[in-house]
C-alpha positions in Angstrom: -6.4 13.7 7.4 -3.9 11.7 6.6 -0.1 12.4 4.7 0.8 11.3 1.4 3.7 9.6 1.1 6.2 10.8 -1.5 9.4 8.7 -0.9 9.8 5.4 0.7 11.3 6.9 4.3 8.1 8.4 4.6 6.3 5.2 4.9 9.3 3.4 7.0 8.4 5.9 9.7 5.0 6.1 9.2 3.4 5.0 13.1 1.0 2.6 12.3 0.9 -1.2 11.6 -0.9 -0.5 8.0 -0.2 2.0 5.0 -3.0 3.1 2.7 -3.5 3.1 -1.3 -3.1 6.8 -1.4 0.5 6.3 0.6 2.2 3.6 -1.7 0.2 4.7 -5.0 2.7 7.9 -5.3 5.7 5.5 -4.8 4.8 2.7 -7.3 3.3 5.6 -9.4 -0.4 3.7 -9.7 -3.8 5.5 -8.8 -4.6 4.8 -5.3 -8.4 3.5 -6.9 -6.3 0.8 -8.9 -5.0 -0.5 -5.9 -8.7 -0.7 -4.0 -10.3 -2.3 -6.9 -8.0 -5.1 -8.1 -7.4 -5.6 -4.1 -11.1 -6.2 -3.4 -11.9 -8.3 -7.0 -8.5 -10.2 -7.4 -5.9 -9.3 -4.6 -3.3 -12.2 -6.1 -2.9 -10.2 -8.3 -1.0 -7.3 -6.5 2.7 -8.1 -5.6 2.1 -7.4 -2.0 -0.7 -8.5 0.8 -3.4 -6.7 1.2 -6.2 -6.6 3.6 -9.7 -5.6 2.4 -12.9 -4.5 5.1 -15.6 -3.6 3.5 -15.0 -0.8 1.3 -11.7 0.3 3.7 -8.1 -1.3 1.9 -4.9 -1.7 4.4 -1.5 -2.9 2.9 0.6 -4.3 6.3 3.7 -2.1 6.2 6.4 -4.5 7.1 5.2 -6.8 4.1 4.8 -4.7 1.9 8.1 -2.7 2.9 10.3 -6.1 2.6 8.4 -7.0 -1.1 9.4 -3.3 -2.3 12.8 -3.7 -0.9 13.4 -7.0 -3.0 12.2 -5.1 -5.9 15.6 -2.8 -5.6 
């Protein structure tokens, strides 16, 4: 199973090229079912890329990484 996230080093060490919804939900403080739905109906709508397969929802760390630290 795999680790929620609860601060941002977390995910900047996290191993893989992709974070999930239930890692970055805690952080932008959004349910992690938010983030699948509006990525799979309207994903210009979320601030970061997404990528969507099937029913499975990957944010690409390093994007998603440099859009949260712009937000600071």
């Amino acid at each position: 199973m795999r680790q929620m996230a609860d601060n941002i080093e977390t995910l900047r060490d996290w191993p893989e090229w992709y974070l999930l919804p239930t890692q970055v939900a805690p952080i932008l403080k959004w349910d992690p079912q938010y983030i699948r739905i509006v990525a799979r109906t309207y994903p210009e709508r979320l601030p970061f890329e997404v990528v969507v397969h099937g029913t499975r929802t990957q944010i690409p760390k390093k994007p998603f990484l440099d859009w949260y630290d712009s937000t600071k």
